[in-house]
N, C-alpha and C positions, 0 to 999 in steps of 0.2 A: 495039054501043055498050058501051061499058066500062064500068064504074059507080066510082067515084072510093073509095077503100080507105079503111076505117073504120082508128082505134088499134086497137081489138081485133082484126081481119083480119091488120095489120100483125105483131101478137105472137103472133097463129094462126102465123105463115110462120116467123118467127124461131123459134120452139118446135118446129119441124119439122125445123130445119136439124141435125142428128147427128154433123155431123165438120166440123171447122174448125182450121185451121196458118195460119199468115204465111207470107209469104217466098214467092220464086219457088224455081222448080225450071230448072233447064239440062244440058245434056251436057256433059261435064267433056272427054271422047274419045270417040272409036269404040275397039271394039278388035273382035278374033275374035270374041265371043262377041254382039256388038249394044255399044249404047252405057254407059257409065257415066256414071251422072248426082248432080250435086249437088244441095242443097239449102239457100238460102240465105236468112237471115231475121236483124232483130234481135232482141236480146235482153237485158234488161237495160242497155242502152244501147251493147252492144256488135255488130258483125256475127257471126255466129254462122253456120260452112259446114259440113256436113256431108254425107256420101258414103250413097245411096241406091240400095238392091239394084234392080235394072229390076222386077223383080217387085212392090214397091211403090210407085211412081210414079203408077199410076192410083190406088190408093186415096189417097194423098199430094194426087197432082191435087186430086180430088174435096173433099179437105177443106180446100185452098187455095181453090177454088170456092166453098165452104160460108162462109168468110170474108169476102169479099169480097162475098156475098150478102146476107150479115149487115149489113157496114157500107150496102150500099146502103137493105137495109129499115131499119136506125136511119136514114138520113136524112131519110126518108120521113115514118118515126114524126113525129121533133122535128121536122118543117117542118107538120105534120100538127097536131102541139100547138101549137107556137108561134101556127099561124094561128088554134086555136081560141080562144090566151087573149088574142091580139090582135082 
């Protein structure tokens, strides 16, 4: 049985999170050597695409991960407060 996540639990998880980027990531081609992949995200209100070495992909991954981890535990948090001040 689960036990239902305190605010402080919630900013426990967030304070752990260590790498975080926007944007997706895709194969741009294959070529000879594996794939070249892009990296695409905004920025400043514009799309912003940039070309990423395969060797940094998983750490790239991971902090896209860390992002998107973030925004779920802030949801959490503020439905968490909202219900307490309601």
């Amino acid at each position: 049985m689960a036990t239902e996540p305190t605010p402080q639990s919630l900013l426990q998880q967030i304070a752990q999170i260590q790498r975080m980027d926007r944007g997706v990531i895709s194969v741009m081609r294959q070529g000879p050597r594996g794939a070249y992949y892009n990296h695409q995200c905004h920025e400043q209100g514009r799309n912003v695409s940039r070309y990423v070495p395969s060797e940094q992909v998983p750490d790239l991954q991971e902090a896209i991960e860390g992002y998107h981890r973030f925004g779920q535990l802030m949801e959490r948090y503020v439905q968490l407060m909202v219900d307490k001040t309601r």
